[in-house]
C-alpha positions in Angstrom: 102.8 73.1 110.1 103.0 71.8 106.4 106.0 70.0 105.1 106.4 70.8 101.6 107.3 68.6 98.7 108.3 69.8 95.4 107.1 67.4 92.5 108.7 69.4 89.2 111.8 71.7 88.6 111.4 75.2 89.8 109.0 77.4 87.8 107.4 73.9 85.4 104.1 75.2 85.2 101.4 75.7 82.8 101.0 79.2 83.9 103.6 81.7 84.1 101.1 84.4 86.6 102.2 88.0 87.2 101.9 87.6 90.2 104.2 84.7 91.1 106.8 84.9 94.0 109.2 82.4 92.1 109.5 84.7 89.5 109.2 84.5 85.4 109.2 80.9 84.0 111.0 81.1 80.4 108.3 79.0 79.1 104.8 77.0 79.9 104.7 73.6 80.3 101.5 71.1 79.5 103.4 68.2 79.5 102.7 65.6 82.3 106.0 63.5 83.4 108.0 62.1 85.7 109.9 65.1 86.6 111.4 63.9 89.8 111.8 60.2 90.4 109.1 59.0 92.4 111.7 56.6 94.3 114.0 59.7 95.3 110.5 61.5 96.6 110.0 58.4 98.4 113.1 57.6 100.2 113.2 61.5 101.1 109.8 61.3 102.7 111.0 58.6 104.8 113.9 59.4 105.8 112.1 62.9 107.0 109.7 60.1 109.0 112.1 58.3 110.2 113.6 61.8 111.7 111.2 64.6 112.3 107.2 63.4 111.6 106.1 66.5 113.1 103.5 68.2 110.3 99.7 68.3 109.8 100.0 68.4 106.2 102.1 67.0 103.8 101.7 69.6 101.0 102.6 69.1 97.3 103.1 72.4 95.4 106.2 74.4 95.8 108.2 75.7 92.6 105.7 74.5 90.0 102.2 72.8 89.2 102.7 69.8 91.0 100.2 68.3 88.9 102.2 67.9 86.1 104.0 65.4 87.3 102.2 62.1 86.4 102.7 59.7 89.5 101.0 62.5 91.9 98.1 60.3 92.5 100.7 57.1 93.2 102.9 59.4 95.6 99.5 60.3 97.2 99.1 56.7 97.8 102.2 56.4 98.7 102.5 59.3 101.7 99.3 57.6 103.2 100.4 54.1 103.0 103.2 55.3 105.2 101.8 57.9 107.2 98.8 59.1 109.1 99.0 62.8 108.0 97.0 64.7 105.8 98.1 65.0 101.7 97.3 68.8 100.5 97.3 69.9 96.7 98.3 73.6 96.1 97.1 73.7 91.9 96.4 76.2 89.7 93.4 74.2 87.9 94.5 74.2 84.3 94.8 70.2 84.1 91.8 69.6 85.6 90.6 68.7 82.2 92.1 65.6 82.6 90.4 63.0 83.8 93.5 60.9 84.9 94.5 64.2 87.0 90.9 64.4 88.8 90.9 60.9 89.9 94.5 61.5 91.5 93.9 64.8 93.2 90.4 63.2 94.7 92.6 60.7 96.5 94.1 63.9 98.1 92.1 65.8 101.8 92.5 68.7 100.9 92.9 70.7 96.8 93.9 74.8 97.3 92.7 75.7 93.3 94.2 79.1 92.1 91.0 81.3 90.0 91.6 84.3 89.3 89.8 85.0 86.1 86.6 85.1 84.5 86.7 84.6 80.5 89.7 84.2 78.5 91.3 87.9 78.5 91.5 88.1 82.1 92.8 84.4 82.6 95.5 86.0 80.0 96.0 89.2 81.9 96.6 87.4 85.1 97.6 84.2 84.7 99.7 84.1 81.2 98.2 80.3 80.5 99.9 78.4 78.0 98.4 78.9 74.5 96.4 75.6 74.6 94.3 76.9 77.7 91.1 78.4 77.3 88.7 79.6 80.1 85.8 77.7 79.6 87.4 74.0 79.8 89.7 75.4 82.5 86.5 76.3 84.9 84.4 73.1 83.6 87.3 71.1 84.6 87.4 72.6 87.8 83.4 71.8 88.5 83.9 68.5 87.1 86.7 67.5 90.1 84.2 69.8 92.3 81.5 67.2 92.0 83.6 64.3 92.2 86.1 65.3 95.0 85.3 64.2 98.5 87.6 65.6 100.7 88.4 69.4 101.3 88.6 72.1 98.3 89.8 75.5 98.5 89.8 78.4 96.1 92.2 80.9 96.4 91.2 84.2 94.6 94.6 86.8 93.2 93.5 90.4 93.2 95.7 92.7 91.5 95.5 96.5 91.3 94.7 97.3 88.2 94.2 94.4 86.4 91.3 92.4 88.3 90.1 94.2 91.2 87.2 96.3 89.6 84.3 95.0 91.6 82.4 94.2 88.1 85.0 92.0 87.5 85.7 90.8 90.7 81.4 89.8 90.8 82.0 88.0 87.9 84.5 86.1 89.8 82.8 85.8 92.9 79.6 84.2 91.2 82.1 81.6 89.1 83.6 80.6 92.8 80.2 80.2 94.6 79.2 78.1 91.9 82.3 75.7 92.2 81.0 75.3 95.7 83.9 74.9 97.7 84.6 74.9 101.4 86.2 77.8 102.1 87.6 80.9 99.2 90.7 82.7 100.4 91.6 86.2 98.6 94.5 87.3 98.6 97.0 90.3 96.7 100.3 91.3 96.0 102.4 90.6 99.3 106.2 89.0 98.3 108.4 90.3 95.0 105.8 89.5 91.7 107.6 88.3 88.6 106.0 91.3 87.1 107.8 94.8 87.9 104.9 97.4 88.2 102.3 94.4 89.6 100.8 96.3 92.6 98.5 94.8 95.6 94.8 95.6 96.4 94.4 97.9 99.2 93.4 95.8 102.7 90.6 98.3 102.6 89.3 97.5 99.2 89.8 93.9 100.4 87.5 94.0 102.9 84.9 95.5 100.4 85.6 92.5 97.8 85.7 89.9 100.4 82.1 90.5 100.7 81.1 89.6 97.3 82.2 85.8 97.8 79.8 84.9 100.8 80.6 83.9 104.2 82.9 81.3 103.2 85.2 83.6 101.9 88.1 84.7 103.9 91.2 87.5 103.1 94.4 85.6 103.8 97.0 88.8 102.1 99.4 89.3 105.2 98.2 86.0 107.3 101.3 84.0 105.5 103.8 83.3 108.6 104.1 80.0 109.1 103.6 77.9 112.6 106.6 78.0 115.0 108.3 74.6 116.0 109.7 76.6 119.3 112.7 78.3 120.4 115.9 76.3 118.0 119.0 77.3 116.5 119.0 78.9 113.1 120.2 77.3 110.6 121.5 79.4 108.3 121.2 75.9 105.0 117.6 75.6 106.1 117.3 79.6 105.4 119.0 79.4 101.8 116.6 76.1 100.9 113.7 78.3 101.9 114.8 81.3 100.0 114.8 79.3 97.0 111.6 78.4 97.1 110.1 81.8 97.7 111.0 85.0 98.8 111.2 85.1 102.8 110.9 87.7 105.6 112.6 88.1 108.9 109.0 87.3 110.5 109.5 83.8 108.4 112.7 82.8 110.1 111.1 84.7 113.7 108.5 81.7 113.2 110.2 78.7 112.4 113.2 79.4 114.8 111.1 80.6 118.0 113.8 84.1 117.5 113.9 87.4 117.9 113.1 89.5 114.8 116.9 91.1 116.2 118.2 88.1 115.6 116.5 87.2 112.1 117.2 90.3 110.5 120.9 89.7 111.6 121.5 85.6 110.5 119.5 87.2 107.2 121.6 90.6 106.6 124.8 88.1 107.4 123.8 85.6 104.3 123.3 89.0 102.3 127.0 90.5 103.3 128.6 86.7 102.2 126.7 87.3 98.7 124.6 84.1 99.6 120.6 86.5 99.5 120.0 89.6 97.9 117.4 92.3 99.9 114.0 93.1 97.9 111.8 95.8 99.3 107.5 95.0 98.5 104.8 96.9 99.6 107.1 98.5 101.9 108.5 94.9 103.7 111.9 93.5 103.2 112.0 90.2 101.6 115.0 88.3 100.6 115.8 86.1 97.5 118.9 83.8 96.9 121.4 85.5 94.9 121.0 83.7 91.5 117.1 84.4 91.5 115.7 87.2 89.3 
């Protein structure tokens, strides 16, 4: 059980990926800043202490690339000077180059780093970086926080049909990761609404072909994302929008975190869609919902 903390404004990232769940940012974004108040993030986080402190995590990530915001390393800090539980980066790489954003993320126990890619047009393909990005300083900065980093790292491969699931290019990827070294390489696919209309997911059969390529480190995670029950609780139907926004969810989601029947999910969920709060998507044949204003 992660709890979740978003550092930027939904979709402030220096990626804009075809396969995102949050959907099309109107622009990239390189600029590090103090996007949300580090005080607010603060007197949120314990407050939650103060009432829940149930989590083995305490995951930043969410709507954007968390490391954009320039005080991760001080909320970091922060989070373990008031707590005992684990701090988790969820990154997509690019600001690795910076050497102010290395130091910060090694005083994190575990970094999940997005690669996808494997020169320049398939980091463009996939990813949509912003113009300043290019592929070899992207990966270099990524082997540079390898060799530093201490704790946990992650890598967490995207396979789309059609775009990067050719198993030339998927080698190429594969040898890049093992290089990097780290702990344990997750690929996954196409599983909630992309940004991208048309973006299709990698068959679990050719999955299981690929998944080979990356060494016995590597795990497929597409289809493992339902998140750890607390046990049997009332719905609540705020807790469901406030999830929603974040990313698109399933009735299996709300099944998890409420202890419920799927009966009853699929009923609190087609309920919020009848008031106009969600809208119904159907991917790869599941039914995901989004809030309303969310393209």
């Amino acid at each position: 059980m992660s709890l979740g903390i978003d550092m930027v404004p939904m979709k402030t990232c220096s990626f804009n990926c075809i396969f995102c769940q949050l959907g099309c940012a109107p622009k990239t974004i390189v600029v590090r800043d103090e996007y949300v108040p580090l005080g607010e993030i603060a007197d949120e986080f314990r407050d939650w202490l103060a009432h829940s402190a149930s989590a083995s995590y305490i995951t930043l990530g969410g709507s954007g690339e968390p490391t954009l915001h320039s005080g991760i390393g001080k909320l970091i800090d922060l989070i373990h000077g008031l707590s005992s539980i684990k701090v988790a980066v969820l990154t997509n790489g690019s600001l690795l180059t910076d050497e102010d954003v290395r130091l910060s993320l090694c005083k994190a126990d575990l970094v999940k780093v997005s690669f996808s890619a494997f020169d320049d047009e398939s980091l463009r393909k996939i990813n949509s970086p912003d113009v300043g990005i290019e592929f070899n300083s992207y990966y270099n900065g990524i082997l540079d926080f390898r060799r530093s980093f201490k704790g946990e790292m992650w890598l967490e491969v995207f396979i789309v049909q059609g775009v990067n699931d050719k198993q030339s290019e998927v080698s190429k990827i594969a040898k890049m990761a093992i290089k990097i070294g780290a702990d344990r390489i997750q690929l996954n696919t196409v599983v909630r609404p992309p940004a991208n209309e048309g973006v299709k997911p990698v068959s679990h059969e050719q999955m299981l072909e690929l998944v080979k390529l990356f060494g016995s480190t590597a795990e497929i995670i597409a289809d493992q994302q339902v998140m750890t029950g607390l046990g049997k609780r009332g719905i609540d139907e705020s807790e469901i929008v406030a999830m929603a926004k974040r990313h698109p969810i399933r009735a299996l989601d709300v099944c998890a975190l409420y202890g419920c029947t799927e009966d009853e999910a699929s009923g609190k969920l087609v309920a919020l869609v009848e008031q106009g709060v969600l809208s119904r998507h159907l991917a790869s044949g599941t039914c995901y919902y989004k809030v309303m204003d969310q393209k």
